[in-house]
MARVOPA-430844 format. One line per field, with one value per residue (C-alpha): x, y, z; residue number from 0; residue in three letters. Coordinates in steps of 0.1 Angstrom, whole numbers, plus 5000, padded with zeros to 4 digits. Example, Ala and Ser with C-alpha at 12.3 -4.5 7.8 and 13.67 -1.06 7.14 Angstrom:
BEGIN
c1 c(5123; 5137) .
c2 c(4955; 4989) .
c3 c(5078; 5071) .
pos c(0; 1) .
code c(ALA; SER) .
***
This chain:
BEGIN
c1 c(5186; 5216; 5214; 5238; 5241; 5255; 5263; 5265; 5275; 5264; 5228; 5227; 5211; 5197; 5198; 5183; 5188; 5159; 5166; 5184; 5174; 5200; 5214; 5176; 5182; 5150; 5162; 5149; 5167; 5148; 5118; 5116; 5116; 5134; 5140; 5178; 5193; 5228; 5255; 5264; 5248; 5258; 5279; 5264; 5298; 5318; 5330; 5310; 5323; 5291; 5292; 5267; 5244; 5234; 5203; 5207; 5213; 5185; 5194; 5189; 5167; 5163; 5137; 5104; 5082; 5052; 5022; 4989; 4970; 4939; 4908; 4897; 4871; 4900; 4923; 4960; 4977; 5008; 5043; 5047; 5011; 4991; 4997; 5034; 5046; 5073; 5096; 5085; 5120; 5158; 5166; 5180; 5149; 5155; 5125; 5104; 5069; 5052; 5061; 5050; 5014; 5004; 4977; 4972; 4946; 4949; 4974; 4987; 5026; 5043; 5081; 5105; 5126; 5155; 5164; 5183; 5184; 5151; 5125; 5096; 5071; 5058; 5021; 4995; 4978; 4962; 4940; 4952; 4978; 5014; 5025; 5059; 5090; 5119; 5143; 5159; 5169; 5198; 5190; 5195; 5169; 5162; 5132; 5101; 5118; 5097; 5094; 5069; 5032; 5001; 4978) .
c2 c(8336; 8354; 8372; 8401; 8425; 8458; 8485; 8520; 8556; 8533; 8522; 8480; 8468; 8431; 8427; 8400; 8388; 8371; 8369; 8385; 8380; 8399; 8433; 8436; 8422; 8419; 8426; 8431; 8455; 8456; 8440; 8463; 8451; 8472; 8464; 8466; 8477; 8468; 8481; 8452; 8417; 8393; 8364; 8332; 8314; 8340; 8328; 8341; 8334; 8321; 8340; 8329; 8353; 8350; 8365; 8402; 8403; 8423; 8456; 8469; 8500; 8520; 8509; 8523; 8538; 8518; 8530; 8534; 8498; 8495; 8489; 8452; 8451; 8468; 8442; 8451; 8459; 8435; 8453; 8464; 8449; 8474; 8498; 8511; 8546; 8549; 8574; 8592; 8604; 8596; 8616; 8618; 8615; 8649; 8641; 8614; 8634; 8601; 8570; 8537; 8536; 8570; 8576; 8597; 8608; 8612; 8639; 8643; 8651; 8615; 8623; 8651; 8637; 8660; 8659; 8683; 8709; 8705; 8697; 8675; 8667; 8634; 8629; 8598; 8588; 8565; 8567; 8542; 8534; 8536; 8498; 8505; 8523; 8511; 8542; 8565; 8607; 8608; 8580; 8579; 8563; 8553; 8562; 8533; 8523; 8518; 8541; 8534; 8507; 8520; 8496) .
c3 c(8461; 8477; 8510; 8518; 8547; 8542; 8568; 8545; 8568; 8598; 8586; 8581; 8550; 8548; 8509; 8492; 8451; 8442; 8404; 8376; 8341; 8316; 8335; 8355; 8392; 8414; 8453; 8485; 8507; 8543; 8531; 8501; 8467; 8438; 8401; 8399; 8362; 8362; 8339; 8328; 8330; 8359; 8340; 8357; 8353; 8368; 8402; 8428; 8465; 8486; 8518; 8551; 8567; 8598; 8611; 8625; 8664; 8680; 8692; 8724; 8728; 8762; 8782; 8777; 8807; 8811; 8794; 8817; 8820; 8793; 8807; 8811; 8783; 8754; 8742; 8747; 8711; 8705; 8704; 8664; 8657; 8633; 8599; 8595; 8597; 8566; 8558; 8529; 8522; 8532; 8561; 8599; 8627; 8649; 8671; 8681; 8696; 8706; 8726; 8724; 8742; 8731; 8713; 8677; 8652; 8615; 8610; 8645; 8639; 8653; 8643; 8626; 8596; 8584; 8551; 8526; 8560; 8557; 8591; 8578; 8600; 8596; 8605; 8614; 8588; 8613; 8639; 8668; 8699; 8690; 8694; 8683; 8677; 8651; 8649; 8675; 8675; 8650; 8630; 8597; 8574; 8538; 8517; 8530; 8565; 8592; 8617; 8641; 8634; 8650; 8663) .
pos c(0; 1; 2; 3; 4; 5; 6; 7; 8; 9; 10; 11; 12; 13; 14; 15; 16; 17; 18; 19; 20; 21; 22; 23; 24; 25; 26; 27; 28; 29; 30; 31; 32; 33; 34; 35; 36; 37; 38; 39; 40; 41; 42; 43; 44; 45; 46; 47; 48; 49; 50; 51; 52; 53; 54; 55; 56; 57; 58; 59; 60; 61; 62; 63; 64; 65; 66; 67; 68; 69; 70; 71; 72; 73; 74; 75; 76; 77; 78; 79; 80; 81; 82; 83; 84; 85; 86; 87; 88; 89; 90; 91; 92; 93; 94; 95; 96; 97; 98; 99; 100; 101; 102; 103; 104; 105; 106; 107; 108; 109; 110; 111; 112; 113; 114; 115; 116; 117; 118; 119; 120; 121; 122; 123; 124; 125; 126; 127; 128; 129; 130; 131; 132; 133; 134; 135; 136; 137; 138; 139; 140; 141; 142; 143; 144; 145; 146; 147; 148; 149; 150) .
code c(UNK; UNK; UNK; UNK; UNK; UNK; UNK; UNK; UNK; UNK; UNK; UNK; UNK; UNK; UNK; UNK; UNK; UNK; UNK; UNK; UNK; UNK; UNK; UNK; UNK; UNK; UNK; UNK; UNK; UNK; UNK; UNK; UNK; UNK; UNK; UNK; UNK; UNK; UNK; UNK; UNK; UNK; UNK; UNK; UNK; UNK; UNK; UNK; UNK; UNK; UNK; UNK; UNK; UNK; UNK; UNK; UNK; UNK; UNK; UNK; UNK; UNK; UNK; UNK; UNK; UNK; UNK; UNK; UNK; UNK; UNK; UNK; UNK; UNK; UNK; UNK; UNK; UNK; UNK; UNK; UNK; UNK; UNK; UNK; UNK; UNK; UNK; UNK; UNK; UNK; UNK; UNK; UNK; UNK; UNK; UNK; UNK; UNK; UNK; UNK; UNK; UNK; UNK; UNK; UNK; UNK; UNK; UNK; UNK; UNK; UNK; UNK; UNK; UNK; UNK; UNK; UNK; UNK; UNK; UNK; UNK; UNK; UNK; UNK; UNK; UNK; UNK; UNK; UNK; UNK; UNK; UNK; UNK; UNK; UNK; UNK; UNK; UNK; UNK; UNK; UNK; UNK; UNK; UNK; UNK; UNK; UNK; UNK; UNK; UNK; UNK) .
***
């Protein structure tokens, strides 16, 4: 396996080859798996330079107000513990309309994704407390990131 990291119009990319058998290549890019057909086949001799990847630095986001203390008796949800939001399409996030702690219904609108000049709402498709956010207002994001879990 060969791990890459990518940075395409300012969006990083953690890609990872798992296997290529004749011109198909089966990759990983952000934890998504894709079927890759290639033009033309890798040539196993060829030399390939190795290259080490370190792991991804963690980004700093702004600080968060606290959210209101749960009552004694309900569990507190961990940070990014529960069912992923994912972006249904590439696009730029225009507005986040919830913040971590809040809590949303089924089809409650959580975020606005641009795309092809476009506003797309994107809506809960769980009902929970919003344990975390992974992308900021003017973010750009492929097709299956993560937005935001809901715990």
């Amino acid at each position: 396996m060969n791990k890459y990291q990518y940075k395409v119009q300012g969006v990083d990319y953690d890609v990872e080859i798992e296997e290529v058998e004749g011109n198909v290549a089966k990759v990983n890019v952000n934890g998504i798996r894709f079927d890759v057909e290639l033009k033309q086949p890798i040539n196993p001799t060829s030399s390939l330079k190795k290259v080490r990847v370190e792991a991804p630095k963690p980004v700093a986001r702004p600080a968060v107000a606290a959210a209101p203390a749960a009552p004694a008796a309900a569990p507190a949800a961990q940070a990014g513990a529960g069912s992923p939001v994912k972006a249904p399409l590439p696009g730029t996030v225009t507005e986040l309309k919830v913040k971590v702690g809040d809590a949303v219904k089924p089809g409650d609108t959580v975020l606005v994704l641009e795309a092809m000049k476009m506003q797309n709402n994107i809506e809960s498709e769980y009902e929970g407390t919003v344990t975390s956010i992974t992308v900021s207002q003017g973010e750009t994001v492929m097709e299956g990131a993560v937005l935001m879990t809901i715990g």
